[in-house]
KETI-723116 format. One record per residue (C-alpha): x, y, z; residue in three letters. Coordinates in nm, 4 decimals, always signed. Layout:
! KETI-723116
+----------+----------+----------+------+
!       xx !       yy !       zz ! code !
+----------+----------+----------+------+
!        X !        Y !        Z !  ALA !
...
+----------+----------+----------+------+
//
This chain:
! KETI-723116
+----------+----------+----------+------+
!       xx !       yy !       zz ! code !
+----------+----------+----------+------+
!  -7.9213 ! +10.1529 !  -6.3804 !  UNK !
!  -7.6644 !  +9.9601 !  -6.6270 !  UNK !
!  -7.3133 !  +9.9726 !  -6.5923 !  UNK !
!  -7.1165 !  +9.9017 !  -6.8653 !  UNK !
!  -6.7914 !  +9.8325 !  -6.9368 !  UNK !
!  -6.4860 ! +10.0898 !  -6.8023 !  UNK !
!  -6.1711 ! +10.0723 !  -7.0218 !  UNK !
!  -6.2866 !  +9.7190 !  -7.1836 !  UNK !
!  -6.2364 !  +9.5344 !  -6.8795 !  UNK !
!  -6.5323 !  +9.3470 !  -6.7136 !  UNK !
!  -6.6606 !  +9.4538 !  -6.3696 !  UNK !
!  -6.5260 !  +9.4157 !  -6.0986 !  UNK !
!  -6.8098 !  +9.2129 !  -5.9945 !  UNK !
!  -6.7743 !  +8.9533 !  -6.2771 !  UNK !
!  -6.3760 !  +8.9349 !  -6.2507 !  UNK !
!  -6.3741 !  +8.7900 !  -5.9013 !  UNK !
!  -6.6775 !  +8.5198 !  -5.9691 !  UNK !
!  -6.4570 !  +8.4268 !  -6.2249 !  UNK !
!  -6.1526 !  +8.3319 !  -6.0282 !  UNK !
!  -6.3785 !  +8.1830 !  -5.7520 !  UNK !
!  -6.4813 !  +7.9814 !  -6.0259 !  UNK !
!  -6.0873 !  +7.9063 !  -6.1351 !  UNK !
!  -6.0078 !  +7.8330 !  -5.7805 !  UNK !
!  -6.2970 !  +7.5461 !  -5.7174 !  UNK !
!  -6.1974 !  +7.4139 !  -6.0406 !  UNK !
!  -5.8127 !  +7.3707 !  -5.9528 !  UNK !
!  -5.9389 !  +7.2029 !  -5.5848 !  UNK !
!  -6.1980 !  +6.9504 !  -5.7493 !  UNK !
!  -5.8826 !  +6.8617 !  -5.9987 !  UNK !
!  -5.6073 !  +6.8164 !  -5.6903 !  UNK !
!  -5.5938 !  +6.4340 !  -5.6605 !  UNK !
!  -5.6351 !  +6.3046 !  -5.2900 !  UNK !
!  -5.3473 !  +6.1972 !  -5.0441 !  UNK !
!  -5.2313 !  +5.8500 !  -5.1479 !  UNK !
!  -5.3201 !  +5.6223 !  -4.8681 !  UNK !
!  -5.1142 !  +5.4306 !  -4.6457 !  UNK !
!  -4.9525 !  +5.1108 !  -4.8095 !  UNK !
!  -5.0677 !  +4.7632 !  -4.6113 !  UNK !
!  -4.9356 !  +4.4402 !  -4.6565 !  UNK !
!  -5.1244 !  +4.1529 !  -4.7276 !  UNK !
!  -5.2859 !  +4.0113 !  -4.4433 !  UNK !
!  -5.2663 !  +3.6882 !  -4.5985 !  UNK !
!  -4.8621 !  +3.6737 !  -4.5691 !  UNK !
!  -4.8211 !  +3.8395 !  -4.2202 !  UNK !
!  -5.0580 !  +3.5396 !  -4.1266 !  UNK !
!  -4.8028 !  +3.3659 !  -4.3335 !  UNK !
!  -4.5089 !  +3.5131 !  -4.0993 !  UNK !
!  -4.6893 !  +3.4399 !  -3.7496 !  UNK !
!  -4.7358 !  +3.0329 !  -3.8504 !  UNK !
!  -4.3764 !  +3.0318 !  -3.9247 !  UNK !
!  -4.2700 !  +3.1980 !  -3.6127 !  UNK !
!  -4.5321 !  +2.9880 !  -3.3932 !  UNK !
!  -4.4260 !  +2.6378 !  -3.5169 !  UNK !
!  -4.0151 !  +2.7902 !  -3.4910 !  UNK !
!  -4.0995 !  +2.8952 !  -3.1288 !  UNK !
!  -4.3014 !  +2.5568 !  -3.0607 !  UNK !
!  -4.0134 !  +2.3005 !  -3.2453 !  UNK !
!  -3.7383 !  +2.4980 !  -3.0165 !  UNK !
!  -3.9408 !  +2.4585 !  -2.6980 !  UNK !
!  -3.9698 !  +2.0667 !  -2.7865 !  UNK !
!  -3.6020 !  +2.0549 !  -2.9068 !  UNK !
!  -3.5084 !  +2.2111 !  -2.5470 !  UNK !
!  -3.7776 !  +1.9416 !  -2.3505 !  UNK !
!  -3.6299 !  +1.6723 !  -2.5088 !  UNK !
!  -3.2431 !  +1.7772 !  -2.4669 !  UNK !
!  -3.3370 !  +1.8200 !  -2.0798 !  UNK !
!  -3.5430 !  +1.4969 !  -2.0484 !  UNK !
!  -3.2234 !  +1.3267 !  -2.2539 !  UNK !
!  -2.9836 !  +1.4666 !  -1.9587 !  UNK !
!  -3.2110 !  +1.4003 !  -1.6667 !  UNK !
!  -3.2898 !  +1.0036 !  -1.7673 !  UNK !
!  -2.8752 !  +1.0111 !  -1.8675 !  UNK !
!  -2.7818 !  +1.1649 !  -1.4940 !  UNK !
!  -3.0403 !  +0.9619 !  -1.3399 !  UNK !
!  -2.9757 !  +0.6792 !  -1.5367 !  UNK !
!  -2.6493 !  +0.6955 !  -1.5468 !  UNK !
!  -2.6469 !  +0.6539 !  -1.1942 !  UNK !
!  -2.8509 !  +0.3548 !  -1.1470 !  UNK !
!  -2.6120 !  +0.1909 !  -1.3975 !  UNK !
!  -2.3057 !  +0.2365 !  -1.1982 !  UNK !
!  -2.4689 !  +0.0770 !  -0.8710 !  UNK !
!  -2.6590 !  -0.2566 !  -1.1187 !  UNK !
!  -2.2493 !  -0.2572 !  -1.2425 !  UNK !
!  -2.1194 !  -0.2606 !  -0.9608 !  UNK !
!  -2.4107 !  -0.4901 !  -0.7892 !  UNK !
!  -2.2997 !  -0.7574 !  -1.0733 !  UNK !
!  -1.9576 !  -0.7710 !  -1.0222 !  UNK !
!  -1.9664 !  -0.8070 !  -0.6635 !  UNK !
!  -2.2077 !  -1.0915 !  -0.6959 !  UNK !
!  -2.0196 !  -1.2712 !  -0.9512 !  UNK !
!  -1.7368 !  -1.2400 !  -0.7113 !  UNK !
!  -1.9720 !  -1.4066 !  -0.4310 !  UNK !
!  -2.0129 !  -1.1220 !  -0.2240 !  UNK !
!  -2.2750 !  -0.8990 !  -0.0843 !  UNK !
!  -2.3432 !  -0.5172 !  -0.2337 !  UNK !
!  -2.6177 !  -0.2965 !  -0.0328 !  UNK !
!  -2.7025 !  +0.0900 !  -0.0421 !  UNK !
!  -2.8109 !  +0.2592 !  +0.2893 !  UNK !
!  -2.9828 !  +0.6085 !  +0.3283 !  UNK !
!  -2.7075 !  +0.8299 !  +0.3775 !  UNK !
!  -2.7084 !  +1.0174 !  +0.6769 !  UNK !
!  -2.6167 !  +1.3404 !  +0.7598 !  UNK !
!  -2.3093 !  +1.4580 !  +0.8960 !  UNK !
!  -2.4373 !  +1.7521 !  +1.1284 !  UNK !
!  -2.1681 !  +1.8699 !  +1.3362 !  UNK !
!  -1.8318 !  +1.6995 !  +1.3982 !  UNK !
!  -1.8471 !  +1.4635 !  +1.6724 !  UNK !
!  -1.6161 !  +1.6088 !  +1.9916 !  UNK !
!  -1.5245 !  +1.1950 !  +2.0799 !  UNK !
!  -1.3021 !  +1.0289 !  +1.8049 !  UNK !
!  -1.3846 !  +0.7040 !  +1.9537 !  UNK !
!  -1.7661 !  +0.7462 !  +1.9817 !  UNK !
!  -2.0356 !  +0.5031 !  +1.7277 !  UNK !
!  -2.2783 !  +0.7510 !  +1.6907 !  UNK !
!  -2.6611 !  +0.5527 !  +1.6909 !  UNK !
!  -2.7681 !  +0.7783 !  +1.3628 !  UNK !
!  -2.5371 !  +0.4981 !  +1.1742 !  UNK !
!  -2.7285 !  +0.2923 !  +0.9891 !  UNK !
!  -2.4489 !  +0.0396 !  +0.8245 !  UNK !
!  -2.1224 !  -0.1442 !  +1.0100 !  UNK !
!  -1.8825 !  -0.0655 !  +0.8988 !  UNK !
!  -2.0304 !  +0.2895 !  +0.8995 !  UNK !
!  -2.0862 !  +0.4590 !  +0.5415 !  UNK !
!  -2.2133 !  +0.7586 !  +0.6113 !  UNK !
!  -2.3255 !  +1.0086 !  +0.9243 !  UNK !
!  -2.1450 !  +1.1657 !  +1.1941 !  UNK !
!  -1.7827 !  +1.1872 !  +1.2534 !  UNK !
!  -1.4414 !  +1.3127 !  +1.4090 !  UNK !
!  -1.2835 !  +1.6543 !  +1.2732 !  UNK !
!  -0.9932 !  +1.4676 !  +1.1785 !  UNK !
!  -1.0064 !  +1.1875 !  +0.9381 !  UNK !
!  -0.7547 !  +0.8851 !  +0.9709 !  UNK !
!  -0.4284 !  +0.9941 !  +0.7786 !  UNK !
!  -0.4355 !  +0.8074 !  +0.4343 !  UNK !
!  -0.2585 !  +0.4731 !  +0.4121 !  UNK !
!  -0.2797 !  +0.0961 !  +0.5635 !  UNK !
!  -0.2787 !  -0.0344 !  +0.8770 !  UNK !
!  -0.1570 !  -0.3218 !  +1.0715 !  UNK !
!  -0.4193 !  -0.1723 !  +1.4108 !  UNK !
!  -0.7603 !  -0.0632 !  +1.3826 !  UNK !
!  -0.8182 !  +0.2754 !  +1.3394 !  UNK !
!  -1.1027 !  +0.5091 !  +1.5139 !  UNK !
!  -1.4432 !  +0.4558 !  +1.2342 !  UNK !
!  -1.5316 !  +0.7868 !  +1.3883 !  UNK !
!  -1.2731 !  +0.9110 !  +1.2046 !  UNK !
!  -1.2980 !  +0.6821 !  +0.9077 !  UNK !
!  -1.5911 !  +0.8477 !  +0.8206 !  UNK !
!  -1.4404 !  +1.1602 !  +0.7489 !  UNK !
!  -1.2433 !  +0.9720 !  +0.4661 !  UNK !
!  -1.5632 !  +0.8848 !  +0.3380 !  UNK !
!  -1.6999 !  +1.2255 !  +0.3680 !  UNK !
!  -1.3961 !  +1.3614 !  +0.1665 !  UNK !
!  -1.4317 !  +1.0308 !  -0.1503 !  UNK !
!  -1.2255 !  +0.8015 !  +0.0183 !  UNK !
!  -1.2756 !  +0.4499 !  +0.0056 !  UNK !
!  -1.2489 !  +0.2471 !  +0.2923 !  UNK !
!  -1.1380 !  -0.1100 !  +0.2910 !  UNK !
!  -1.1322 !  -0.3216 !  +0.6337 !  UNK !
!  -1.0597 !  -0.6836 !  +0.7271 !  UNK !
!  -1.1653 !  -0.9033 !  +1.0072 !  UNK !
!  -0.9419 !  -1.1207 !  +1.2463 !  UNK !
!  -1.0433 !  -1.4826 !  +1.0595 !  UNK !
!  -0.9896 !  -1.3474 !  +0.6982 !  UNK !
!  -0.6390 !  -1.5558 !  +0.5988 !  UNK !
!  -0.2965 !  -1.4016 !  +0.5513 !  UNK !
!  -0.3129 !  -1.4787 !  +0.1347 !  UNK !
!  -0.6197 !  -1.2375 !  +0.1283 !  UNK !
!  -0.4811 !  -0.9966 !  +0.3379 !  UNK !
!  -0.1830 !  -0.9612 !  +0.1023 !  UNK !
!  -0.3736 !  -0.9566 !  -0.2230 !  UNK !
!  -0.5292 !  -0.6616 !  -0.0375 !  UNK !
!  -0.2461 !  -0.4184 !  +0.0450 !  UNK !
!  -0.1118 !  -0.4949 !  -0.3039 !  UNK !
!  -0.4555 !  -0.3762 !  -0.4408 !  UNK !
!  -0.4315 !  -0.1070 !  -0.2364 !  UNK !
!  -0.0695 !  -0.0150 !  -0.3040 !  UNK !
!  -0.1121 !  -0.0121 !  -0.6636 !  UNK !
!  -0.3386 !  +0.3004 !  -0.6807 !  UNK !
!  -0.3176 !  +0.4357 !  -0.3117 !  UNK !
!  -0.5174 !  +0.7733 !  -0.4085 !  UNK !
!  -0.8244 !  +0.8438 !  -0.1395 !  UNK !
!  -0.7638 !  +0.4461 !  -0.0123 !  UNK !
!  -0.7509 !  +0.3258 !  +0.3273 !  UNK !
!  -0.6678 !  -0.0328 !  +0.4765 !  UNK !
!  -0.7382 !  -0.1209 !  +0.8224 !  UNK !
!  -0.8028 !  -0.4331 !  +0.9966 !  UNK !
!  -1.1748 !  -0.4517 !  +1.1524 !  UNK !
!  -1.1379 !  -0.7875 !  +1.4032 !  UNK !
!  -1.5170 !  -0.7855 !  +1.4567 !  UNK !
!  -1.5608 !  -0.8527 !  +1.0783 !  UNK !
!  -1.4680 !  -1.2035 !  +1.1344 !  UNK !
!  -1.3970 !  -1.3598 !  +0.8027 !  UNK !
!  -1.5566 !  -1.0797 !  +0.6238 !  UNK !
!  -1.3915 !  -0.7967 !  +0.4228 !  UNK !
!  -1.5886 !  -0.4918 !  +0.3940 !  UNK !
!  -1.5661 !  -0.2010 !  +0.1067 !  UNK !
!  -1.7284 !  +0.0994 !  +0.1676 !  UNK !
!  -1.8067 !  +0.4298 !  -0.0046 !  UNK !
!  -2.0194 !  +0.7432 !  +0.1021 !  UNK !
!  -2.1515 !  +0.8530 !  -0.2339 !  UNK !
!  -2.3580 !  +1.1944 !  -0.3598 !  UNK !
!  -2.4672 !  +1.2425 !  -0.7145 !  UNK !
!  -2.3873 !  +1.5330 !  -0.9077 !  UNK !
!  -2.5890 !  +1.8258 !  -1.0373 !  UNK !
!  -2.4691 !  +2.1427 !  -1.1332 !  UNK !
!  -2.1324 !  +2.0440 !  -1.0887 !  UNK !
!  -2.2132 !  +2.0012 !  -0.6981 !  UNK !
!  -2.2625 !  +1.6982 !  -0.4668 !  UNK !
!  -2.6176 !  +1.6907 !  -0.3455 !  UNK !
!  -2.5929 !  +1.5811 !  -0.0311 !  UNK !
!  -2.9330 !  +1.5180 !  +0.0516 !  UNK !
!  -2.9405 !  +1.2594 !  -0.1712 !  UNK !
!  -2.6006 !  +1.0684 !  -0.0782 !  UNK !
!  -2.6191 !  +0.6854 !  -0.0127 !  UNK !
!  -2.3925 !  +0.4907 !  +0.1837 !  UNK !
!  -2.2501 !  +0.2151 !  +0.0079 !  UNK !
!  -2.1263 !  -0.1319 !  +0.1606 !  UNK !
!  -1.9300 !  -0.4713 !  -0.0245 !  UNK !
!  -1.8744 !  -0.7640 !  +0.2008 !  UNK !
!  -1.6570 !  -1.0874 !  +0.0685 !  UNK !
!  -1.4729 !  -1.3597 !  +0.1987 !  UNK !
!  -1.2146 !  -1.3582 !  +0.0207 !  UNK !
!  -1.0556 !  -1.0205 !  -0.2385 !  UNK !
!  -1.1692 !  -1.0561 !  -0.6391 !  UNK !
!  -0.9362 !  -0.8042 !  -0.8500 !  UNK !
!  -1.2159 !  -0.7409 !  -1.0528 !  UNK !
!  -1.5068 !  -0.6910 !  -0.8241 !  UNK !
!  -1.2498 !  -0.3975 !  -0.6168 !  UNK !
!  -1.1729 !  -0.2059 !  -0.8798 !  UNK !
!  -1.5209 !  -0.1896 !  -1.0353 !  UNK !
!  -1.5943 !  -0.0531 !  -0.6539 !  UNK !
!  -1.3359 !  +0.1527 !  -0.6765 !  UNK !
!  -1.3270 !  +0.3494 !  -1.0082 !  UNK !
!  -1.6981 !  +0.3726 !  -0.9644 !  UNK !
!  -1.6851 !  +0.5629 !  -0.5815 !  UNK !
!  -1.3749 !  +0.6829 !  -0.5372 !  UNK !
!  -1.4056 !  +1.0899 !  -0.5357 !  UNK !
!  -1.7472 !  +1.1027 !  -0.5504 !  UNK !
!  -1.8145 !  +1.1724 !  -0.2007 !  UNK !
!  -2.0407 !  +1.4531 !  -0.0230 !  UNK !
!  -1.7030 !  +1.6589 !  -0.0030 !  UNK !
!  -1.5414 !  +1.6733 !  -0.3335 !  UNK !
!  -1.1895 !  +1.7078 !  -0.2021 !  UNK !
!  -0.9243 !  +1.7527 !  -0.5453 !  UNK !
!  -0.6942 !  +1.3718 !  -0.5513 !  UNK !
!  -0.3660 !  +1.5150 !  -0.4887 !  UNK !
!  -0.5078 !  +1.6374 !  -0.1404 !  UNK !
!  -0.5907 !  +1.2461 !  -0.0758 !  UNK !
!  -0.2626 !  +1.0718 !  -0.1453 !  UNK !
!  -0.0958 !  +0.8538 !  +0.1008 !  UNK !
!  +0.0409 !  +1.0654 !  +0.4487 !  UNK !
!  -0.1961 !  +1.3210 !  +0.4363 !  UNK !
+----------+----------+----------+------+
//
């Protein structure tokens, strides 16, 4: 049977194959999603190399600034003891550098020569709770106790009984002219001897490593202005204890 048209319109049939038709043909025309935007690989490769070598030239800058302040802390300190080596030779004297040894616990017998000294005069090791009161002496004082000042930056200065009366003055007025952390005491076994000694401990951190102090010992026969106060300026307040100078003056 044929159907034919109803009030001019097309079936009903035909009218919705047509929009099917309408509808795939609006889908096929809808352009696709743009896709995701990428950068050149080639210049993010770019990027990394720049960062790498950065990175790697900071790590060497860094090595080199620490090798430069290890060889100028070590170094530094080998320098002071070669200057300080030549000017008491030039002055005809003797300079040597013991072990230091540790203080352990303060000695109950002010008068006691503990064996774990390795040096005479003493430069390092055990020693009395109270150190000898800063200043010179015209009697021997107690090395026990002498040690202490050492311990604390001092440095010690001591005389024997055949050393003549012209030395012994150029002495006290060394000593009197900068009396900071110095002590002067007559040492009779010394003979004609005079002895200068330090207990010295590097620095790191800002700290005295004790564990790797020296003791440090000068003998001459006679004083050499320039010989002392190389000793001096180069040990004095650099001991194990860094006790502050106005704690070290003369009376106290």
């Amino acid at each position: 049977m044929t159907i034919g048209p109803t009030n001019g319109r097309a079936p009903v049939g035909r009218r919705r194959a047509a929009t099917i038709a309408a509808t795939l043909a609006k889908k096929a025309r809808t352009p696709p999603p743009p896709r995701r935007v990428q950068a050149p690989k080639t210049r993010k490769d770019q990027r990394d190399r720049r960062g790498l070598w950065v990175i790697l030239a900071a790590v060497l800058v860094l090595a080199a600034v620490a090798g430069a302040a290890a060889f100028f802390l070590v170094g530094g300190d080998d320098s002071k003891s070669k200057s300080v080596a030549q000017a008491m030779r030039d002055a005809g004297c003797t300079y040597r550098v013991f072990d230091g040894v540790p203080a352990g616990p303060h000695i109950p017998n002010p008068a006691a020569t503990p064996k774990a000294w390795n040096s005479f005069p003493p430069t390092s090791g055990p020693h009395y709770a109270q150190w000898v009161i800063w200043g010179e002496y015209d009697e021997p004082v107690r090395l026990a106790q002498a040690v202490h000042n050492l311990e604390h930056g001092g440095i010690v200065m001591y005389y024997g009984s055949d050393v003549p009366d012209e030395e012994i003055t150029k002495l006290r007025s060394f000593y009197r002219s900068d009396p900071t952390a110095m002590l002067l005491s007559p040492l009779p076994r010394l003979g004609d001897k005079i002895a200068v000694t330090a207990w010295y401990a590097p620095t790191k951190d800002g700290r005295a490593v004790v564990d790797e102090s020296q003791g440090i010992l000068a003998e001459c026969t006679q004083f050499d202005q320039n010989a002392f106060e190389t000793f001096r300026d180069a040990y004095r307040f650099q001991g194990p204890e860094r006790i502050p100078p106005e704690s070290l003056q003369p009376g106290s």
